[in-house]
C-alpha positions in Angstrom: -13.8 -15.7 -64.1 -13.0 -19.5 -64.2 -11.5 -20.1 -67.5 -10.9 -23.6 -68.9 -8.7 -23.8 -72.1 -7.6 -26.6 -74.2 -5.7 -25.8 -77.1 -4.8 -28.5 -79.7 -2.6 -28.4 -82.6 -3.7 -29.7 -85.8 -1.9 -32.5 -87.3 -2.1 -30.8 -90.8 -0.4 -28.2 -92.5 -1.2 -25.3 -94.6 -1.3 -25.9 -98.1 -1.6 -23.5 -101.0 -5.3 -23.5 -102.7 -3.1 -23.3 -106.0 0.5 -25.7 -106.4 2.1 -26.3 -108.4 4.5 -29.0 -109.6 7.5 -29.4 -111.7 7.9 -33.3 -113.1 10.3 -34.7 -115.5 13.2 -32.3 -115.4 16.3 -33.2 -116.4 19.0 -31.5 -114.8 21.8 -30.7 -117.5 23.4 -27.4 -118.0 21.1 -26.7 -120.9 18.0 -26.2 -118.7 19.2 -25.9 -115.4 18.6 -21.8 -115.8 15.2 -22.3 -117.3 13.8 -24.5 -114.2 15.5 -22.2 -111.8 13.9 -19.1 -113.2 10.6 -21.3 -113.1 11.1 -22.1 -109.4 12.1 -18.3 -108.7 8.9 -17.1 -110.4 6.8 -19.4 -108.9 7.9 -18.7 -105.2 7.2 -15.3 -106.1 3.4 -15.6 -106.6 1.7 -15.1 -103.9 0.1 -17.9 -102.2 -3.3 -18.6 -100.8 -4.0 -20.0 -97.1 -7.2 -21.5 -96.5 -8.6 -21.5 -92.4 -12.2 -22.9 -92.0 -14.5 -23.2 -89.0 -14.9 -26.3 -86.7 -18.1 -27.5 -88.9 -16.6 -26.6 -92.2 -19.4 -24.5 -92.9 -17.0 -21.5 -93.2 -13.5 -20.7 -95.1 -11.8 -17.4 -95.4 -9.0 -17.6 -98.1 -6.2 -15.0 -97.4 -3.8 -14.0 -99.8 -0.6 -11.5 -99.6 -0.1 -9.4 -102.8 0.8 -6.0 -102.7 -2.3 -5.7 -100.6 -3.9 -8.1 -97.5 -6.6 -9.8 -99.3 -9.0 -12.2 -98.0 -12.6 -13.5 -99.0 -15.2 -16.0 -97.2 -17.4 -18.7 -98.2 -20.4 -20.7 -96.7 -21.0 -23.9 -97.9 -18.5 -23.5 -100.5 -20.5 -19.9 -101.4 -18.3 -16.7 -101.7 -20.6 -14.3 -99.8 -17.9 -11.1 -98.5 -14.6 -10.0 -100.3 -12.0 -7.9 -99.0 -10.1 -6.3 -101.9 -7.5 -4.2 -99.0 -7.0 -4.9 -95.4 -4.1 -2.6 -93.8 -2.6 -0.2 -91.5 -1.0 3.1 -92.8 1.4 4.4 -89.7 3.4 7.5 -89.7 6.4 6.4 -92.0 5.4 2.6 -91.8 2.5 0.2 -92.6 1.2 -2.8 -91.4 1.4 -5.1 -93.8 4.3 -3.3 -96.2 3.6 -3.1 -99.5 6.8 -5.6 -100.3 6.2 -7.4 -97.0 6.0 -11.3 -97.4 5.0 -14.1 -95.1 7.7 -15.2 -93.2 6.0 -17.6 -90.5 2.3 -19.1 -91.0 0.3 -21.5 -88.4 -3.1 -22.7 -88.0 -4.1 -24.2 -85.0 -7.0 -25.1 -83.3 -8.3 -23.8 -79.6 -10.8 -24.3 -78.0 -12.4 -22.9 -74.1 -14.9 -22.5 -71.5 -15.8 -19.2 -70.3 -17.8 -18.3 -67.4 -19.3 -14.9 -67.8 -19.3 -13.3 -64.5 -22.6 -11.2 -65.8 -23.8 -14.1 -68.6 -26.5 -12.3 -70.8 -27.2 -15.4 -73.1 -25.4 -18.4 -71.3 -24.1 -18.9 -68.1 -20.9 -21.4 -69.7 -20.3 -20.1 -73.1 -18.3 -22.4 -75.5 -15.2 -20.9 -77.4 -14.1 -23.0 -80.2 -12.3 -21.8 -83.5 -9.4 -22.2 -86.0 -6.7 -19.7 -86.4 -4.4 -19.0 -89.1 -2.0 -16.2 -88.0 0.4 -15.2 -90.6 3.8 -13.1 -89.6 4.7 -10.5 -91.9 9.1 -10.3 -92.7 8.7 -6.8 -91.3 7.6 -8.3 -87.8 4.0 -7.3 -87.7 1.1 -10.2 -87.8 -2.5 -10.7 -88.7 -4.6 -13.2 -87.3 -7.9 -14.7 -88.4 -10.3 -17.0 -86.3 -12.9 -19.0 -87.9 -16.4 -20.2 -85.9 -19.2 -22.0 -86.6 -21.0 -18.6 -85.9 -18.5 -16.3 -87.9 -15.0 -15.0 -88.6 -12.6 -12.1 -87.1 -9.5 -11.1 -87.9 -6.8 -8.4 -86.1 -3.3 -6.5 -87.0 -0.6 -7.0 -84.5 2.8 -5.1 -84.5 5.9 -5.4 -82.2 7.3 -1.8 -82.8 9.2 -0.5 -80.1 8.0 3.0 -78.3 4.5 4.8 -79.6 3.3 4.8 -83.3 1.0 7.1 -85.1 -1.7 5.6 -86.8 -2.4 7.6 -90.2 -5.7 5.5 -90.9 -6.9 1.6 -91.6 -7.7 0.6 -95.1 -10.6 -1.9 -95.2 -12.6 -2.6 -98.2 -15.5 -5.1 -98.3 -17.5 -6.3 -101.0 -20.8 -8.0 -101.1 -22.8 -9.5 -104.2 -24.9 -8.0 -106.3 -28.4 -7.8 -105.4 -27.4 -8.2 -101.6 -29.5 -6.5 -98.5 -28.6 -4.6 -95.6 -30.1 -3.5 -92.6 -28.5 -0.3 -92.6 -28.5 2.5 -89.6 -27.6 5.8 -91.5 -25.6 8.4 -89.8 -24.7 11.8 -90.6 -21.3 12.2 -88.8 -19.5 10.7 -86.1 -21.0 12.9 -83.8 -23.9 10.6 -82.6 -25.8 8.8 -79.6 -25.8 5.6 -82.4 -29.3 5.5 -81.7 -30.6 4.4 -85.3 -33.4 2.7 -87.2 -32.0 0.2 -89.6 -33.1 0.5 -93.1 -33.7 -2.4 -95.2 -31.9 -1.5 -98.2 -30.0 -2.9 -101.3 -26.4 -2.8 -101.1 -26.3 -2.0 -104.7 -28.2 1.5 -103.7 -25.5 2.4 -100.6 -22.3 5.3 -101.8 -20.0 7.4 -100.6 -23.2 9.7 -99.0 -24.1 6.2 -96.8 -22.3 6.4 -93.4 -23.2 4.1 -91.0 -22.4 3.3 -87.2 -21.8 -0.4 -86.4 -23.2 -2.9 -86.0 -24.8 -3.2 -89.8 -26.7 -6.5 -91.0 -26.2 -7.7 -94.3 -27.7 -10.4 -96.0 -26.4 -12.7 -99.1 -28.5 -15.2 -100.6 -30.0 -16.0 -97.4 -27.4 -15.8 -95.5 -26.8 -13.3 -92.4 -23.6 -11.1 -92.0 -23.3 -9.0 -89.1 -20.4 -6.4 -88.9 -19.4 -5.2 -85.9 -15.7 -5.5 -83.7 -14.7 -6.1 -80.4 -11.9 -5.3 -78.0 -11.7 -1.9 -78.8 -9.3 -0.3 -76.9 -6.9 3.1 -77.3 -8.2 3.4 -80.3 -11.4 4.5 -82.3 -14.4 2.7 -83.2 -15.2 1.4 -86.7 -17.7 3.2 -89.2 -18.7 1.6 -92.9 -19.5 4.1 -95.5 -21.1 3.0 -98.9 -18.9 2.5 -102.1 -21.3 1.8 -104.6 -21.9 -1.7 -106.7 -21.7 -3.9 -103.3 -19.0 -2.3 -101.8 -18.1 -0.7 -98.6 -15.3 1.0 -97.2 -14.0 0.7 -92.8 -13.7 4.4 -92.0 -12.4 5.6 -88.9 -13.3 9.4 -86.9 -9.8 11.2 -86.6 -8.2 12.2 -83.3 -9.5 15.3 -82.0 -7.5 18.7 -82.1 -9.7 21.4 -81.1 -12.8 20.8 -79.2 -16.1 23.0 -78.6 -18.5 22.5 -75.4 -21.7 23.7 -76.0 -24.1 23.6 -72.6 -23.3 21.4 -70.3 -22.5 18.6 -72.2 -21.9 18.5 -75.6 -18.5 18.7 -76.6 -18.1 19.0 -80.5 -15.3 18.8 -82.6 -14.0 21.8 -84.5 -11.3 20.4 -86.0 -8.8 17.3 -85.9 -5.4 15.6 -85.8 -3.8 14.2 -89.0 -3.9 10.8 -87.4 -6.5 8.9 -85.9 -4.6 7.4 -83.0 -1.2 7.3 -81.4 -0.5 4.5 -79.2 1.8 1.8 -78.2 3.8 -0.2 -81.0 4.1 -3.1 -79.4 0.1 -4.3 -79.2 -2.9 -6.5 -80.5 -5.5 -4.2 -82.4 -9.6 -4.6 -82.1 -11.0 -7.8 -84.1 -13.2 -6.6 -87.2 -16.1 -8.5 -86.4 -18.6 -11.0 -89.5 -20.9 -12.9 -87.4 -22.3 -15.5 -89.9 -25.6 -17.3 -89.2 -27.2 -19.6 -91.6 -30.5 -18.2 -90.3 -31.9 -15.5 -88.1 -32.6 -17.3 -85.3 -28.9 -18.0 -85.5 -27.9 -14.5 -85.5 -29.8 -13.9 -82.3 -28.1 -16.8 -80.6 -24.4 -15.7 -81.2 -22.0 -14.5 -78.6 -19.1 -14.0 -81.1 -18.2 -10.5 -79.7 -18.3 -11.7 -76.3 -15.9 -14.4 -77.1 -13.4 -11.9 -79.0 -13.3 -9.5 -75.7 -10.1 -9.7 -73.2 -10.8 -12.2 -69.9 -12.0 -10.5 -66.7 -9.8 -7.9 -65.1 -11.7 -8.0 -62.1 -10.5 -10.4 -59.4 -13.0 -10.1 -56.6 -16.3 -9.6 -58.0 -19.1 -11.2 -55.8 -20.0 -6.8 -55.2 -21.5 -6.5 -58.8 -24.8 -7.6 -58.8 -27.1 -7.1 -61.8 -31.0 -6.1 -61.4 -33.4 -4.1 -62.1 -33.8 -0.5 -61.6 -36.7 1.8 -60.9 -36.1 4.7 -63.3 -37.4 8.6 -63.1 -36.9 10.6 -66.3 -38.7 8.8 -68.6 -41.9 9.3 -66.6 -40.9 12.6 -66.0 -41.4 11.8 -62.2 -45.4 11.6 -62.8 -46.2 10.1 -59.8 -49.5 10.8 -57.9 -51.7 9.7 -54.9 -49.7 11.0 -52.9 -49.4 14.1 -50.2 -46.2 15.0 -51.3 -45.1 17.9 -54.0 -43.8 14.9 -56.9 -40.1 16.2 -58.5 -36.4 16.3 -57.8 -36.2 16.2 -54.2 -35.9 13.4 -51.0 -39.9 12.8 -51.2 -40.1 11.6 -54.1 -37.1 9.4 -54.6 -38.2 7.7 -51.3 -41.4 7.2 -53.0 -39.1 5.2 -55.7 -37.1 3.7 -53.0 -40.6 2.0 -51.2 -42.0 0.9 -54.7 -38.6 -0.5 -55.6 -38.0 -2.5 -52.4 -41.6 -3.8 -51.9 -41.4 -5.5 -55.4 -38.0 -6.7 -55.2 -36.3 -4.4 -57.3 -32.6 -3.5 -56.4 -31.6 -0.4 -58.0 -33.7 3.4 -58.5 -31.9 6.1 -60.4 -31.6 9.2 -60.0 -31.2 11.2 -63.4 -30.8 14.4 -64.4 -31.6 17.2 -61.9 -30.3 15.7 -59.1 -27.4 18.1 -59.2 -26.7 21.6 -60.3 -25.2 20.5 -64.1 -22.0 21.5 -64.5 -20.5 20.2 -61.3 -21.5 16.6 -59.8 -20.0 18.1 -56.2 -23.3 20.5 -56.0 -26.5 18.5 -55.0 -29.5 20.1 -56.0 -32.2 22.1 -53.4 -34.1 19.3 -52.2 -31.5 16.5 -52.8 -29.5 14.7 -50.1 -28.0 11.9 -51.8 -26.1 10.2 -48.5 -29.7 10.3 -46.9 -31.1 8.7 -50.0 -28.0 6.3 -49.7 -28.9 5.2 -46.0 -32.4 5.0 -46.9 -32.0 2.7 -49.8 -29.9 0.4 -47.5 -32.7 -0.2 -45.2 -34.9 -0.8 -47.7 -32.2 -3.4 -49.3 -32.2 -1.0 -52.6 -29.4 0.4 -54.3 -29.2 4.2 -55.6 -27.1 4.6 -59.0 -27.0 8.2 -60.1 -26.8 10.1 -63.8 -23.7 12.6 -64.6 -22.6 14.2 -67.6 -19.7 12.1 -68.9 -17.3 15.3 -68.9 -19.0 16.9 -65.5 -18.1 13.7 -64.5 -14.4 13.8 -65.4 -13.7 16.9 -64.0 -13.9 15.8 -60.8 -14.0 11.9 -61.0 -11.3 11.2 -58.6 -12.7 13.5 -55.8 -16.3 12.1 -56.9 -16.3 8.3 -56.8 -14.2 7.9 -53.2 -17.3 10.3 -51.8 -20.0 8.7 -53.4 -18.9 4.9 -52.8 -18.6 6.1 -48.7 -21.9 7.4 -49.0 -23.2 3.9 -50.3 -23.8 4.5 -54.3 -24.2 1.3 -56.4 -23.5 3.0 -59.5 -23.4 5.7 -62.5 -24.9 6.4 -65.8 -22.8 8.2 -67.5 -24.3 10.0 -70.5 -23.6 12.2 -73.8 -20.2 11.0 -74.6 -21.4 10.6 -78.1 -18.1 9.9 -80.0 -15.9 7.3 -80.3 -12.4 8.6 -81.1 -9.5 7.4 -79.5 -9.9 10.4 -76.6 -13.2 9.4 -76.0 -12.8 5.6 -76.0 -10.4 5.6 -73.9 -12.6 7.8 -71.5 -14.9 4.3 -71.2 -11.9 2.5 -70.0 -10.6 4.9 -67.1 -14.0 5.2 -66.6 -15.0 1.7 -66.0 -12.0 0.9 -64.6 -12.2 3.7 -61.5 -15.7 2.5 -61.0 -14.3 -1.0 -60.5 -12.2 0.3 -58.1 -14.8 2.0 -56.0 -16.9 -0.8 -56.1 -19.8 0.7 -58.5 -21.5 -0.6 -61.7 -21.9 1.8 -65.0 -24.0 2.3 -67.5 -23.4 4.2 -70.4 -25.5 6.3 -72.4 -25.3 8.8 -75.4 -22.5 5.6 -76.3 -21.2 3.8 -79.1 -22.0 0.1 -79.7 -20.9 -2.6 -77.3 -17.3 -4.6 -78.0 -17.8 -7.5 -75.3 -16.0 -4.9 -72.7 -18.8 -6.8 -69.7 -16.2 -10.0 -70.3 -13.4 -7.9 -69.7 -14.9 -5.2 -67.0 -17.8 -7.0 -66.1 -19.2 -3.7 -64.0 -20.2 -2.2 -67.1 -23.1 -4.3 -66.9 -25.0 -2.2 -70.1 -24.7 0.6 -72.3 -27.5 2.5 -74.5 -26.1 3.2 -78.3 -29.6 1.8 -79.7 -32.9 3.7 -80.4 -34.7 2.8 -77.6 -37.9 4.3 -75.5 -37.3 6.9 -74.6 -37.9 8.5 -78.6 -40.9 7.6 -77.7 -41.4 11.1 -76.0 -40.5 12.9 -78.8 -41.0 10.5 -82.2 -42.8 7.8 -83.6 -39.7 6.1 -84.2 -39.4 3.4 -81.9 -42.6 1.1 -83.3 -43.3 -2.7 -83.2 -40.8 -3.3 -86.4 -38.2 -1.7 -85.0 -38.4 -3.7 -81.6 -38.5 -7.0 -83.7 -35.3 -5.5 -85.8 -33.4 -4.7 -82.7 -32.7 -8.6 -81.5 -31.1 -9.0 -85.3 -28.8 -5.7 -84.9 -28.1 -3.9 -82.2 -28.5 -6.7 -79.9 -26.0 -9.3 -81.2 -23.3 -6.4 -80.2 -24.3 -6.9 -77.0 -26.5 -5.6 -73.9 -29.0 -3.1 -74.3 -30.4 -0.2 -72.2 -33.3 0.5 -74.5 -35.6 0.7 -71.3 -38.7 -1.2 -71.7 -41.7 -1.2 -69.2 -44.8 1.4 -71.1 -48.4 0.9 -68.8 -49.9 3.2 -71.5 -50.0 1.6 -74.5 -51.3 2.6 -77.8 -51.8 1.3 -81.7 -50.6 3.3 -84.8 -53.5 5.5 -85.2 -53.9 6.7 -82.1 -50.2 6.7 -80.5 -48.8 10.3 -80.2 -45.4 11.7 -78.7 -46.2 12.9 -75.2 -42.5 14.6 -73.4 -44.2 14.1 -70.0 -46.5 11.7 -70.3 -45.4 9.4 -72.5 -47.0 6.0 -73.9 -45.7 3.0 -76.2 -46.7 2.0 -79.8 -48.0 -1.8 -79.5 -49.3 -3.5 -76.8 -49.1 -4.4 -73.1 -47.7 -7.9 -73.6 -45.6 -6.1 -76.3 -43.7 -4.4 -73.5 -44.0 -7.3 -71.7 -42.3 -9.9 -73.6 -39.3 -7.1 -74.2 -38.2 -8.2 -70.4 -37.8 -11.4 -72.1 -36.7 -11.0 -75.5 -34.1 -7.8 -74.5 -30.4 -8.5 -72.7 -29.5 -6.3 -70.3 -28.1 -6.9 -66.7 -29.7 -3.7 -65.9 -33.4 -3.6 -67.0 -35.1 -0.4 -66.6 -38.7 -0.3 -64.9 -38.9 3.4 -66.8 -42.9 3.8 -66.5 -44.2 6.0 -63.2 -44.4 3.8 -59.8 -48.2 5.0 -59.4 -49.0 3.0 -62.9 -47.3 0.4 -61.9 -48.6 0.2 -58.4 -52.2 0.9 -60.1 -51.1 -2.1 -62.5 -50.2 -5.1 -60.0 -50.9 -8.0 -62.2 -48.9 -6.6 -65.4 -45.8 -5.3 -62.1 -45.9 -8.5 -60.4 -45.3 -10.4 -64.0 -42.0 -7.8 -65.0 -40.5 -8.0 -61.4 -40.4 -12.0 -61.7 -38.5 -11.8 -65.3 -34.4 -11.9 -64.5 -31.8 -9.6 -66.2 -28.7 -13.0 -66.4 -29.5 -16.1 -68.2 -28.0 -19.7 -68.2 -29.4 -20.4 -71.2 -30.9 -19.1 -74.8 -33.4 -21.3 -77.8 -34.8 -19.3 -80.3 -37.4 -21.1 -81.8 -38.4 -18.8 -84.5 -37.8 -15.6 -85.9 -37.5 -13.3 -88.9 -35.9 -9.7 -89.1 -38.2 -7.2 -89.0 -41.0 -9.6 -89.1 -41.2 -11.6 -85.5 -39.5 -13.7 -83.0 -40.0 -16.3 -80.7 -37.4 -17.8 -78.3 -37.4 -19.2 -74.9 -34.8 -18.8 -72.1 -33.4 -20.3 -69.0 -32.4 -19.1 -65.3 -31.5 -22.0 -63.1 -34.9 -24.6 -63.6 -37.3 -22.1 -65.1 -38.0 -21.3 -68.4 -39.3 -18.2 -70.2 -41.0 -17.8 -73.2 -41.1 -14.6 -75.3 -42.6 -13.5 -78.6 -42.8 -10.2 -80.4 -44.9 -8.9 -83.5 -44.1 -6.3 -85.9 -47.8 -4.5 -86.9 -48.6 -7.9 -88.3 -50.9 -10.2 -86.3 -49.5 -13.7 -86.3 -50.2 -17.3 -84.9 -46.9 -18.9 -84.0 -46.6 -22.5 -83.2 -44.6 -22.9 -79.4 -43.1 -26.1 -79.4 -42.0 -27.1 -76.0 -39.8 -29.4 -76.8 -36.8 -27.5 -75.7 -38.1 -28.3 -71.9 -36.3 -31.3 -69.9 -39.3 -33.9 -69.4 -41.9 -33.7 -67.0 -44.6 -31.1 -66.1 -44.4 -27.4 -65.9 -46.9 -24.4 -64.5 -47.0 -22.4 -67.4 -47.7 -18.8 -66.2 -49.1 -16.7 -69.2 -49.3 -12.9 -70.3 -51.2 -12.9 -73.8 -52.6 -10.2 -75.7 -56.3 -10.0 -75.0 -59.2 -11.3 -77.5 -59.7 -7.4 -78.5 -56.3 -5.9 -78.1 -55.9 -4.5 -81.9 -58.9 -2.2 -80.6 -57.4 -1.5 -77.2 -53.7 -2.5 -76.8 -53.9 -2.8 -73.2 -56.0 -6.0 -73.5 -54.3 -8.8 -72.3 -55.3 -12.1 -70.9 -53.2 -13.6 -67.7 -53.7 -17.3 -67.2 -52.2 -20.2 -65.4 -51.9 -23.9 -67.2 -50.1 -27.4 -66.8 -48.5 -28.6 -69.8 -46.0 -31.4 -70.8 -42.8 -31.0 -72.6 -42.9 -31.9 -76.0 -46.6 -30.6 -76.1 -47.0 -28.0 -79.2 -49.4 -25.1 -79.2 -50.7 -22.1 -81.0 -50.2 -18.7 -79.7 -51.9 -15.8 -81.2 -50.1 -12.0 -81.5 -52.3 -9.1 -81.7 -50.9 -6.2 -84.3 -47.9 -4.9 -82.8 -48.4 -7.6 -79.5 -46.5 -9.8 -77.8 -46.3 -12.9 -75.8 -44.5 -13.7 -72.4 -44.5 -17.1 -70.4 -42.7 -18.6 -67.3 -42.5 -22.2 -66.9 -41.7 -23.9 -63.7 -41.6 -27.7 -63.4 -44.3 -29.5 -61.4 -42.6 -31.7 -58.6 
């Protein structure tokens, strides 16, 4: 990755938001004592340091009491208060209780960074104030300031390894104050969640919830998340009552119980919830901050946070889109072949994929005998597959049980990368402790080295680790499709509540791509043959409106091939984009925003069960003439959601037109300039 950086130091100094000053003393022996003891007592208060963002807009005020303290405005608003930010170690903490600050500086940086994988921008722009405040005892915290949002991390200097107790963070909102809130019941879980409008002042000690959570104050947006996690566990937020919130952390495990083939539970735990080096940066605790939603959608804030690219050569990893099997339940038909889990039928997979210029087919589960990734399955011959695939200019990534997986990873990956595999999905890790994070690392990091992309499923929440590794191209950890086999879960308000959430963490595998699509009434959970709530150009538009560098095709090949004009529509849509505009949007509600690769534009919209008219203005478009190739939902589809209406029109930049969403529709556009 090409990384510009300019870093400038500000020709101002911190000043305290409270001074005072002493005038009109006169220095005789009689009150000498009194205006020393004054000057003692008043160097003894703690002081307040004041760090805003580029624009202004935002300020975080930290203070050092007894406790880290620290609170944020926008537009001279308080809308978040921390009462207690800290680290309790094994016979330590980070700050000490008596600690003081012995060194403060605020500076101002600002860089270019070119994402090797970009999901929103192909050149993203880094610019922020820090304050970074070193404690007398030798540790440090540091806050940055954006126009989109704050973060702030510990930092210690220790010498050998140190034994992290727990991390105290408290965070308060004002009364009367909403959240979009994904309720868990313990840290044992995929993170695949429905967020649930709430009010804060409802949310206790009963509330836990997996990250990324939205919270809005008086308008305003707040998304909590954190980035750069690494050797160490991820961050939960449990209610506190009245507003407030409490960071919570899962503890190290001590005894663990496997329970089938892949789900390894924890019976009981450390004391501690990591032990790791004490000379180290910690993860950022994440506030994006958007004035709006459509700003929300727009951020990159965790991508910004993440380390810069370990990867030196990396012109093998090559983003696409992938021909998937298990959804489908490998349903495929018209042919003279016995369809399932055998050479046949991924061949099948393999022709559909390359004769529509898609570059990756799984293989998922079944492919080998679970429990050991060495043993192919009757039927299966994976390096045949591999040479097949290659002729066909397709790429075979295959499933494994994460822990199947790491029994054998280092006899695994040399075996399959000589055989010609693209990539993994590794699946059911569903923690994030410190053991299990740092199973993503060595993970990602022996695929790199082997030349092979990963996925991650049954995972926690993105932290911007496709900056850092950028072969982990995706990762599931959101409620996607596939619930829709089982549940009535995943339904047009959800998909127009994902963008807000999840998505702002970062890429999602939710695997879009239904042919069967169905309204309220008459959509019901089919295992193995399943459908979608909402319609066609519902599914549609989620190539558009959805980031991932690896976007699932997950319906059957036969309903695609039986549906060429909706196919040849999807196949055009590309997984990296140079640029983002949303143009309109509202949690839960809708959301209209158009994209760039290279000189064409795409245009997506969603619906929630609402119908809508939404006004496109094109103004975002350089000048001239553009093809407009459209996917609307038809004149009837509320009565059948697989109405849709394909058409072809010039238009101008600037122009402005209505576009009408059917109850849980969609919209979905490609503009190419006219020469």
């Amino acid at each position: 990755m090409r990384l510009r950086k300019e870093k400038e130091r500000n020709d101002y100094a911190l000043t305290r938001v409270q001074f005072y000053k002493i005038k009109n003393v006169v220095m005789n022996k009689k009150n000498f004592l009194s205006a020393l003891f004054l000057c003692l007592v008043l160097s003894s208060m703690a002081k307040d340091y004041k760090v805003t963002s580029p624009d202004g807009s935002i300020s975080v005020v930290v203070t050092k009491e007894a406790e880290l303290k620290w609170y944020v405005t926008y537009e001279g608003k308080e809308i978040m208060r921390s009462s207690a930010s800290s680290m309790e170690l094994a016979g330590s903490r980070i700050p000490l209780e008596k600690d003081r600050i012995r060194k403060s500086s605020l500076d101002r940086e600002k860089e270019t960074i070119i994402p090797v994988v970009p999901t929103k921008r192909s050149e993203v722009i880094s610019e922020y104030n820090k304050l970074e405040m070193t404690f007398t005892s030798g540790s440090a915290v540091e806050f940055r300031v954006y126009d989109d949002g704050m973060a702030y991390r510990f930092k210690s200097s220790m010498q050998g390894e140190i034994t992290v107790v727990k991390e105290i963070s408290e965070i308060g909102f004002p009364a009367g104050s909403k959240s979009w809130y994904p309720l868990e019941e313990s840290f044992m879980s995929h993170n695949e969640r429905v967020f649930i409008p709430s009010s804060v002042d409802t949310l206790n000690n009963t509330h836990l919830a997996s990250l990324p959570v939205l919270f809005q104050v008086s308008g305003t947006n707040i998304l909590i998340t954190e980035s750069d996690i690494e050797d160490y566990p991820g961050m939960w937020l449990r209610g506190a009552g009245n507003g407030k919130f409490t960071c919570v952390w899962p503890q190290y495990p001590d005894k663990e119980v496997l329970k089938e083939d892949r789900n390894l539970f924890i019976s009981s735990t450390k004391d501690y919830i990591a032990k790791t080096s004490g000379a180290r940066t910690f993860p950022w605790r994440v506030f994006v901050i958007a004035s709006n939603d459509a700003k929300l959608v727009e951020s990159e804030l965790v991508f910004k946070l993440a380390q810069p690219n370990k990867i030196e050569d990396t012109k093998w990893i090559k983003p696409g889109q992938v021909a998937w099997d298990w959804w489908n339940a490998n349903n495929i038909y018209g042919v003279d072949f016995r369809a399932g889990i055998n050479n046949d039928t991924y061949k099948y997979y393999i022709d559909f994929a390359s004769s529509n210029g898609i570059e990756y087919i799984i293989l998922d589960e079944g492919w080998y005998k679970l429990g050991d990734v060495m043993e192919q399955a009757p039927g299966i011959d994976i390096q045949e597959l591999c040479r097949y695939a290659e002729s066909k200019n397709v790429g075979v990534i295959l499933w494994v049980v994460w822990n199947t997986l790491w029994d054998k990873i280092d006899e695994a990956l040399p075996l399959w990368e000589k055989w010609g595999v693209k990539g993994i999905k590794a699946d059911f890790m569903q923690r994030d402790d410190q053991k299990i994070v740092n199973f993503y690392h060595e993970a990602i990091k022996k695929t790199a080295e082997h030349h092979m992309l990963i996925d991650f499923h049954g995972a926690y929440k993105p932290d911007g680790i496709g900056r850092t590794w950028p072969n982990a191209l995706t990762r599931e950890g959101v409620k996607g499709m596939e619930n829709n086999k089982w549940s009535k879960d995943i339904n047009p308000e959800h998909d127009v509540t994902l963008p807000f959430t999840r998505m702002v963490a970062g890429p999602m595998d939710y695997t879009p791509g239904a042919m069967i699509n169905m309204d309220s009434a008459n959509f019901t959970p089919q295992f193995t043959r399943p459908e979608s709530q909402g319609t066609r150009v519902h599914q549609v538009a989620l190539y558009i409106i959805y980031e991932s560098p690896l976007q699932m095709l997950s319906d059957s090949p036969s309903n695609y091939i039986r549906e060429p004009e909706t196919t040849g529509f999807i196949v055009k849509i590309p997984v990296v984009w140079d640029d983002i505009k949303v143009l309109d949007a509202k949690v839960g509600d809708y959301l209209l925003l158009a994209r760039r690769s290279g000189e064409e534009w795409f245009v997506g919209a969603l619906t929630d069960w609402k119908s809508r008219e939404l006004i496109l203005d094109l103004s975002f478009l350089p000048a001239g003439e553009y093809k407009m190739d459209i996917f609307q939902d038809g004149v009837n589809a509320d009565r059948y959601t697989g109405d849709y209406k394909h058409l072809i029109i010039n238009v101008r930049s600037g122009e402005k037109m209505k576009i009408q969403l059917a109850p849980g529709g969609g919209y979905a556009a490609r503009l190419t300039q006219v020469q």
